[in-house]
C-alpha positions in Angstrom: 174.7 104.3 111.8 175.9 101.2 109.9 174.5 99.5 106.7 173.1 96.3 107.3 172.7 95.9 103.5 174.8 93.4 101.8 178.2 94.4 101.3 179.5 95.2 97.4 181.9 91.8 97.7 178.7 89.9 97.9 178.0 91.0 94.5 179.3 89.0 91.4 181.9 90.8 89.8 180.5 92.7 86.4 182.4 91.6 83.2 184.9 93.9 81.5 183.3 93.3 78.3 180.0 95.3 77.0 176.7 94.2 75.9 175.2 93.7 72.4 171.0 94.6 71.9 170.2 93.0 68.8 167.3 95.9 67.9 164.3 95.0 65.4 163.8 98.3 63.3 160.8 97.3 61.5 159.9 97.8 58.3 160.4 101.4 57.2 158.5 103.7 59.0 160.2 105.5 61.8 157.6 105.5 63.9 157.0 101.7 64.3 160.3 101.7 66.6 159.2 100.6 70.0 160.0 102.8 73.2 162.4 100.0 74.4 164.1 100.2 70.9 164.3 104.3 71.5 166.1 103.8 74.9 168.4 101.4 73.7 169.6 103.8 70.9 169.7 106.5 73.4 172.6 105.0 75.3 174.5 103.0 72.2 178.2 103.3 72.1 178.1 101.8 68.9 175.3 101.3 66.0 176.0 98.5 63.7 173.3 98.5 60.7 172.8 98.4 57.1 172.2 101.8 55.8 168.5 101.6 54.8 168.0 100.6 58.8 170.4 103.3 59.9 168.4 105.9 58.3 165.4 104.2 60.3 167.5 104.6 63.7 169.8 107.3 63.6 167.9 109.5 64.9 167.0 108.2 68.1 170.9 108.1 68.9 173.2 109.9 71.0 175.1 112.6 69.1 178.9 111.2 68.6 178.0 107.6 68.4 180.2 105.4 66.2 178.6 104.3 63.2 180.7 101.7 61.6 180.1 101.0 57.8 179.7 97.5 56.8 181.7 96.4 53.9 180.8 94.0 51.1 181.5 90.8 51.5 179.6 88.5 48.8 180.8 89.1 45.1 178.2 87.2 43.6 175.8 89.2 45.3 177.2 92.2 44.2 177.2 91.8 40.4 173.4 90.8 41.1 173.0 94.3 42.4 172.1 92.9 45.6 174.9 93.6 47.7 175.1 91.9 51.1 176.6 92.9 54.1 178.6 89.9 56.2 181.0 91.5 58.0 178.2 93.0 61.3 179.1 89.7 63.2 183.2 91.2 63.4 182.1 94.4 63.9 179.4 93.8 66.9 182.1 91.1 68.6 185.0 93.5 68.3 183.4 96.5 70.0 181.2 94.3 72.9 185.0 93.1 73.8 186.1 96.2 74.0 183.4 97.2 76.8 181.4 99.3 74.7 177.6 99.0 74.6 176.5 97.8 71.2 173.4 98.1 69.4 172.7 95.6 66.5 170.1 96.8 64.4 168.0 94.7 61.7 165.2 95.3 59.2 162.1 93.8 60.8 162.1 91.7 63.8 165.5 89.9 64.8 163.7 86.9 65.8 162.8 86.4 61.8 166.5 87.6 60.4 169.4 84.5 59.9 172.1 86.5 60.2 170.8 88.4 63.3 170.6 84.3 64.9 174.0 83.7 64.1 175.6 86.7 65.5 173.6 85.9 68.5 174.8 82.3 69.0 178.5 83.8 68.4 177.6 86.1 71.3 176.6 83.3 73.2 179.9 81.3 72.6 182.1 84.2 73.3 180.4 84.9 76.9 179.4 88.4 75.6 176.0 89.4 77.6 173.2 90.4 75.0 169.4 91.5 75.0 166.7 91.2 72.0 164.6 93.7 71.2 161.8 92.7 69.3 160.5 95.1 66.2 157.6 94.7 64.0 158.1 92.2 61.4 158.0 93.1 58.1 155.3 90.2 56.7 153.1 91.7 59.4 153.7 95.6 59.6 153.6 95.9 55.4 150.0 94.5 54.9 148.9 96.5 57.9 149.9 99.4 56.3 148.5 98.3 52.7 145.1 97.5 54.1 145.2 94.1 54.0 144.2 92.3 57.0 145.5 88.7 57.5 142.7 87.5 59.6 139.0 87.5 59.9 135.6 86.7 62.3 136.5 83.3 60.6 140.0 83.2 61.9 141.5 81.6 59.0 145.4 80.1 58.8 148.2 82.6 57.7 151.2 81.3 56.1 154.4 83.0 55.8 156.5 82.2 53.5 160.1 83.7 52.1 160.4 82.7 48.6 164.3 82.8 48.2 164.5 79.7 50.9 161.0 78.3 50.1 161.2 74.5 48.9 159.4 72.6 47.1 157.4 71.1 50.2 156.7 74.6 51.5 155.1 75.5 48.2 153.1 72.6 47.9 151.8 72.8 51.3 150.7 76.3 50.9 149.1 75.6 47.2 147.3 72.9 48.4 145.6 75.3 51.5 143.1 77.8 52.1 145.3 79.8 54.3 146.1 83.3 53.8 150.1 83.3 52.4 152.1 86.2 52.8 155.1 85.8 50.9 158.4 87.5 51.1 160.1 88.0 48.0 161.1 90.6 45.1 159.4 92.8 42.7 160.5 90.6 39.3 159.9 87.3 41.6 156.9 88.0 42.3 155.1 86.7 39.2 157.7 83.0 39.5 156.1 83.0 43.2 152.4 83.4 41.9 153.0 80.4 39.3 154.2 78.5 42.0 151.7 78.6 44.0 148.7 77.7 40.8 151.4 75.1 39.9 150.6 74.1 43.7 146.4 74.1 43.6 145.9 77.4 44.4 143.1 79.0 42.0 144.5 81.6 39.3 141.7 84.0 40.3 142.6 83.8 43.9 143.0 87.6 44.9 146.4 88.8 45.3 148.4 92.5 46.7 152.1 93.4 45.9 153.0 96.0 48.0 156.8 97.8 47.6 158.0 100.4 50.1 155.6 99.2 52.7 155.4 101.8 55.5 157.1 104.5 54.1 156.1 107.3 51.8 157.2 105.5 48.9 154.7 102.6 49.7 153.2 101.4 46.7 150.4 98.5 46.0 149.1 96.9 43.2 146.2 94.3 43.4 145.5 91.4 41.4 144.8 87.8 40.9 147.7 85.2 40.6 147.0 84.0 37.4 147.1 88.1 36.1 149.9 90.0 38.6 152.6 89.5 35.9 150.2 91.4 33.4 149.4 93.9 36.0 153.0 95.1 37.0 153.6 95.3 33.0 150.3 97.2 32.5 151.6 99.8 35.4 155.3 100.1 33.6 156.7 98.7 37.3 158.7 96.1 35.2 160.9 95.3 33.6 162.8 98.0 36.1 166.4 98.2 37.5 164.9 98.5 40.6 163.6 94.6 40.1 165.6 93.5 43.2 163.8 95.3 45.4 161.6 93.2 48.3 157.9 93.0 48.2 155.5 91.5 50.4 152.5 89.9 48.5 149.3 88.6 50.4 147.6 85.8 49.1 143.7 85.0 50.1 140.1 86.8 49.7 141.7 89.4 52.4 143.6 90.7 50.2 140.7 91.5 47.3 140.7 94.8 45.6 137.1 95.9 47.0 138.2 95.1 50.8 141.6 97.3 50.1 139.6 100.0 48.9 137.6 100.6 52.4 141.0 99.4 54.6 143.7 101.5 52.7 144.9 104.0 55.0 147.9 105.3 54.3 148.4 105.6 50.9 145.2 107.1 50.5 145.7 110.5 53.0 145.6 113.1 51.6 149.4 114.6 51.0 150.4 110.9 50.9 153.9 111.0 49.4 153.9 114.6 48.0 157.1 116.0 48.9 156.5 119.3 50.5 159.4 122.6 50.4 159.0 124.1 54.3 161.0 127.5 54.0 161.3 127.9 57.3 164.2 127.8 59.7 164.8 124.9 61.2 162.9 125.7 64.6 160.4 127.4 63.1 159.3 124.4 60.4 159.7 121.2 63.4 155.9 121.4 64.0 155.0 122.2 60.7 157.0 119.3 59.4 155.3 117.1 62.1 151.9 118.1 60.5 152.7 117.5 57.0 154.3 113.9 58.0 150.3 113.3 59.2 149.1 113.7 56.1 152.3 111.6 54.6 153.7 114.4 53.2 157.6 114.4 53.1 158.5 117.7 54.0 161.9 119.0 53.2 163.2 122.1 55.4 165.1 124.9 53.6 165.8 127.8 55.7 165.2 131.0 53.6 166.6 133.5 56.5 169.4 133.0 59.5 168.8 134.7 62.6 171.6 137.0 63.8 172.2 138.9 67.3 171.6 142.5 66.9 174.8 144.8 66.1 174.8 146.7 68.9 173.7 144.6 72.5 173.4 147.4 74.6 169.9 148.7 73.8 168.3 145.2 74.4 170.8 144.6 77.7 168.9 148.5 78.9 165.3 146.9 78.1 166.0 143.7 80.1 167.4 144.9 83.0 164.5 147.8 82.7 161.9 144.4 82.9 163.7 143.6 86.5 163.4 147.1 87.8 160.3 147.8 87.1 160.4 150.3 84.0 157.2 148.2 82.2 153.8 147.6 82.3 153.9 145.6 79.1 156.0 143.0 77.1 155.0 142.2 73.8 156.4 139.4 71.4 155.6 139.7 67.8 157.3 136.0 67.2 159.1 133.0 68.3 162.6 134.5 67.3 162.1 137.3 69.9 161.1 135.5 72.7 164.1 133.1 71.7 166.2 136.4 72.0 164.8 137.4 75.8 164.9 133.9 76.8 168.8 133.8 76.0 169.7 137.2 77.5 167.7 136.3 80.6 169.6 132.6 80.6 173.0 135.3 80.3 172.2 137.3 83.5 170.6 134.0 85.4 167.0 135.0 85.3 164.1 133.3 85.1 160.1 133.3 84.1 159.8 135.2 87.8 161.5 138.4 86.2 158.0 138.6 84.0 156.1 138.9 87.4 154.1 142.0 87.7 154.1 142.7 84.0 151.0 142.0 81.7 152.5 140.0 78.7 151.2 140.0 74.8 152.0 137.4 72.0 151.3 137.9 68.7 149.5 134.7 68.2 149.2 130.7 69.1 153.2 129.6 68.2 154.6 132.5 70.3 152.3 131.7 73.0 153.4 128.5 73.1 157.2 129.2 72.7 156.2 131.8 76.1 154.3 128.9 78.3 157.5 126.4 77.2 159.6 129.7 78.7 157.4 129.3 81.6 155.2 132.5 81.0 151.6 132.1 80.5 150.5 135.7 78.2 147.7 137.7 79.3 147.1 138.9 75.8 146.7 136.7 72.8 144.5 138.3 69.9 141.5 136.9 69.4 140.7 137.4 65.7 143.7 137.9 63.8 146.7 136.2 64.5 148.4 139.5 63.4 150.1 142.8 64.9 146.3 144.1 63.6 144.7 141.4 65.8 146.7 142.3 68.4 146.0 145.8 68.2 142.2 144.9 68.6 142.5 144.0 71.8 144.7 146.1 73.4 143.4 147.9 76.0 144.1 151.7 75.9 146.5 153.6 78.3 144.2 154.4 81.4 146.6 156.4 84.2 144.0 155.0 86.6 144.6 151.6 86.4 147.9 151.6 84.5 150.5 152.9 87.3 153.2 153.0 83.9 152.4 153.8 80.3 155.5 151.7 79.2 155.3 148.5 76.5 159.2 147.2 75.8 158.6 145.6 72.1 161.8 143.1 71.4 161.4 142.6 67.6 163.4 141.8 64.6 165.2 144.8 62.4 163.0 144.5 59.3 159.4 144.3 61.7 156.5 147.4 60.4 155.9 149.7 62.2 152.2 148.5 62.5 152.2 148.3 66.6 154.6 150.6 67.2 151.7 153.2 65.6 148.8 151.6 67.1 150.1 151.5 70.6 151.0 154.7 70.2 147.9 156.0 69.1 146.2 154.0 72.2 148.0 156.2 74.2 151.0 153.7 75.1 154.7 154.5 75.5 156.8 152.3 73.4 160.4 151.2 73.4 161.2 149.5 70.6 163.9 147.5 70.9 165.9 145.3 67.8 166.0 142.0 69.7 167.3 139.9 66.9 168.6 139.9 62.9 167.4 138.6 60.1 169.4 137.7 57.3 168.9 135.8 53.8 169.8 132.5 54.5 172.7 130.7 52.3 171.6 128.5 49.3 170.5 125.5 49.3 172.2 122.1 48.2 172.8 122.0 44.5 170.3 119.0 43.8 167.6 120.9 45.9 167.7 124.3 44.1 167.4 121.8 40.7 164.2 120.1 42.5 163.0 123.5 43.2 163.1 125.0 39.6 162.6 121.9 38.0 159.4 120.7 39.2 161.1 117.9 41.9 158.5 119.0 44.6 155.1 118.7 44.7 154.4 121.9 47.0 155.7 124.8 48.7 154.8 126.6 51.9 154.9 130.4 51.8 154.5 131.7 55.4 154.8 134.6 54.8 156.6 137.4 52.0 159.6 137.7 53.5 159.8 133.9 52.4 159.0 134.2 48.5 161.2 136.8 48.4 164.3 135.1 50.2 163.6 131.7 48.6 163.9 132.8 45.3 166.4 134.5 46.0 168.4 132.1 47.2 167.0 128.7 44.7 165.5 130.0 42.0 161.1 130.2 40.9 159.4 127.0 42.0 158.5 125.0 38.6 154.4 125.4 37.3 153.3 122.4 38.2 154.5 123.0 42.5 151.4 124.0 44.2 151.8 127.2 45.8 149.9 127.7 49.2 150.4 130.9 51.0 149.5 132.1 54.2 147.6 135.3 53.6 146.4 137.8 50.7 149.9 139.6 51.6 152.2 136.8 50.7 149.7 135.9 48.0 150.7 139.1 46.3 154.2 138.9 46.7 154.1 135.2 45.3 152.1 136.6 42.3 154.2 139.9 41.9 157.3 137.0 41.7 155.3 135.1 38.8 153.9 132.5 40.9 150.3 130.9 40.4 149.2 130.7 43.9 146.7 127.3 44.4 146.3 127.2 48.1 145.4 130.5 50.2 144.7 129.8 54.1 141.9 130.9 55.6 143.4 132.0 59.0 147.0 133.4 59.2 148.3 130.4 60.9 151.1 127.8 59.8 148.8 125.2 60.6 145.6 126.0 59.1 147.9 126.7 55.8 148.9 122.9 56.5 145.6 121.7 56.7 144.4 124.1 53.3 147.4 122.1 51.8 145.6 118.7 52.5 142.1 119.9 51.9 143.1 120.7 48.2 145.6 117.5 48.0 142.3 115.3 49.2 139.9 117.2 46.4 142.8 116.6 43.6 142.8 112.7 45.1 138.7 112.7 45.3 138.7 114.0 41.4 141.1 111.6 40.0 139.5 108.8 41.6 135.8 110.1 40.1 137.5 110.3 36.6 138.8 107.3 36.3 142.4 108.5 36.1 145.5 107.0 38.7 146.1 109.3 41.7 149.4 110.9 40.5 151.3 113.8 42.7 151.7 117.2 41.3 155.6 116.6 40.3 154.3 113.6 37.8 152.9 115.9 35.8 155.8 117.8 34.5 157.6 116.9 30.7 159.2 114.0 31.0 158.7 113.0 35.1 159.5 109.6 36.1 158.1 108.5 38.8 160.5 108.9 41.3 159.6 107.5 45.2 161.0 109.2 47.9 162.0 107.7 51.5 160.3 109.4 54.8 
């Protein structure tokens, strides 16, 4: 049969050239990217942006895309210690010409950025096809963030105003209003911005925030008046600072008042908020761990303490696989992720699937190997019900009844350095066991050089210890955590261990479960906040307590 379609000639014909998405990145946080921002990184060529927005983005991009670095261009700038970034426009145009699918990425919302405009209009005058995808504006994501609403019941005016192109009208026009003025600028312009605005009419006890870092773990804000910020940020030791060039976004109105901020401040007030949090863990294993901490606005910071390794010898773990097929088991237990990582790849190597397991009653350990089994496809019969533990597991096994049980075999896939716990208990319950070394494990290789001196000299604010394997290996391999790191371990077993190693442990969990150790970590984080808030004293993290800490902020 015929199409009766249109034919392809009635089409016009697509340009050679590729396509520039000029991308709004918003202000910091990761998170605030929007799903049509995510797709459009997923399927860039190219990734033009300055390097505190390609941090931001990065991510969400396809491995082997080309990451051009933008060059100085401005001298002036540059002994300012402000260095801009001019040459995008040559960089976007040269790779859209060359077909390739460009993504242009900006701080903010494009719609609000100059230079993003221009390079826009060039696209225009060149014929190269582009898209705009909006992102959260800065002047709008950053107070959010702080707790500082810009609008009421009363629906007053907001203002925005950018203080580096601000004239004398602008200012003026603002003084002389009740509006709420959010005003772009930087951290030693803010007090010149605050005079210009009392200079203006505005009243110097009109209530005023200064937030730096907004969205990001090293969000910080300071409230005020207009008439007293300059005093404030001197007070707080924030300036004079080299890091004076840095942008702020300050709100300006009764919105902004210190006992509003205190019932509206969200972020920086959770719990772990900015503590930055040593997951020894491999990189699999900590993911979801991470994910939790970054809840509680903890930056967690992965070090693997041990590499997983095939087994030496294959052959015993190819015999219990293919004995899974035939029929030799009436069990399969998994004591862990890593081991159903290891039959999940030897199944993948003799094309099987989650139908092999039918027939035969499976056991996991506890809730993250389940889950790594239902991902496989395999839904366990047997997950303990008390202690997430071989012990807990050993609860509730059922005996070995030749009635009911037509085989007495359990196939056990474990690492090389597993106890003997189950093995014995199954045993003893009557079972037949083959125990079979699915997988290595090995002390990992040290860390980085500037991580190892974080670790022994008090640059973290907390460790993880899941389990003792992992005090052992991360010393090991970095060195003691420093006296003031709050140590939170899993169980009484890796308790010890940290002890036996000359560690004060802080933070025991009360179920042996990564993330009920997670959510100890924030209980104790929120009491330390609570308490330093009852006193009197700042909220400081655990690392601004050793000899001679500056405060140093750290990105998410």
């Amino acid at each position: 049969m015929s199409p009766t379609g249109p034919a392809a000639s009635d089409f016009p014909a697509l340009s050679p050239q590729g396509q520039v998405t000029f991308l709004g990145a918003g202000p910091g946080d990761p998170g605030l990217l929007t799903l049509r921002a995510v797709e459009a990184l997923a399927s860039a060529d190219v990734l033009v942006a300055e390097p505190d927005v390609l941090d931001v983005v990065r991510g969400h991009a396809r491995a082997g895309v080309s990451t051009p670095e933008l060059t100085v261009v401005d001298v002036a700038s540059t002994a300012a210690g402000v260095p801009v970034l001019r040459d995008a426009a040559n960089l976007v145009m040269e790779a859209a010409k060359g077909g390739r699918r460009v993504v242009r990425a900006v701080a903010g919302d494009p719609g609000l950025d100059g230079d993003a405009g221009a390079e826009m209009l060039a696209c225009a005058a060149a014929g190269v096809p582009f898209e705009v995808v909006p992102g959260v504006a800065n002047a709008v994501g950053v107070p959010a963030y702080a707790g500082v609403p810009l609008r009421d019941a009363q629906g007053a005016d907001v203002r925005f105003v950018d203080a580096r192109t601000a004239s004398d009208r602008c200012w003026s026009e603002v003084g002389a209003s009740d509006a709420t003025a959010v005003v772009s600028t930087t951290l030693d312009s803010v007090a010149a911005a605050a005079g210009e605005l009392v200079s203006a009419g505005r009243k110097p006890d009109t209530p005023l925030t200064v937030t730096i870092g907004g969205t990001t773990t090293r969000q910080r804000t300071w409230t005020a008046t207009l008439g007293t910020i300059a005093q404030v940020l001197k007070q707080a030791k924030v300036l004079p600072s080299p890091e004076g060039h840095r942008p702020v976004i300050a709100v300006v109105g009764e919105r902004s008042s210190a006992a509003q901020r205190d019932q509206l401040a969200w972020f920086e007030s959770k719990p772990l908020f900015g503590w930055r949090v040593l997951v020894p863990r491999t990189k699999e294993q900590a993911a979801s761990l991470s994910d939790q901490l970054r809840s509680y606005g903890a930056v967690p910071h992965e070090v693997p303490t041990i590499a997983v390794e095939p087994p030496r010898t294959p052959q015993q773990m190819e015999r219990a696989v293919k004995g899974l097929v035939t029929g030799r088991y009436e069990w399969i237990a998994f004591t862990s992720v890593n081991a159903v990582k290891a039959v999940r790849e030897k199944f993948e190597e003799y094309g099987l699937d989650a139908r092999a397991f039918a027939g035969i009653k499976v056991a996991a350990v506890g809730e993250q190997t389940a889950a790594a089994l239902v991902d496989f496809g395999v839904k366990p019969d047997l997950v303990p019900s008390g202690e997430q533990s071989a012990a807990g597991l050993l609860e509730d096994w059922p005996p070995y009844d030749p009635v009911f049980d037509p085989i007495d075999r359990v196939f056990l896939p474990r690492a090389d350095i597993a106890t003997e716990t189950l093995v014995a208990g199954l045993i003893e319950l009557g079972w037949e066991v083959d125990d079979v070394t699915a997988y290595r494990t090995v002390r990992a290789s040290p860390p980085p050089a500037d991580t190892r001196e974080a670790i022994k000299g008090g640059g973290f604010d907390a460790v993880l210890f899941t389990s003792s394997s992992t005090v052992r290996n991360l010393v090991g391999i970095a060195g003691k955590p420093h006296n003031v790191t709050v140590i939170a371990c899993i169980g009484p077993a890796t308790a010890k261990t940290a002890e036996e190693h000359g560690l004060r442990v802080d933070v025991l969990s009360p179920e042996p479960s990564v993330h009920k150790l997670a959510e100890a970590l924030a209980a104790f984080g929120a009491q330390r906040r609570d308490a330093a808030k009852a006193a009197g004293d700042p909220v400081t993290r655990p690392s601004e307590r050793r000899p001679g800490a500056r405060r140093r902020r750290t990105t998410t």
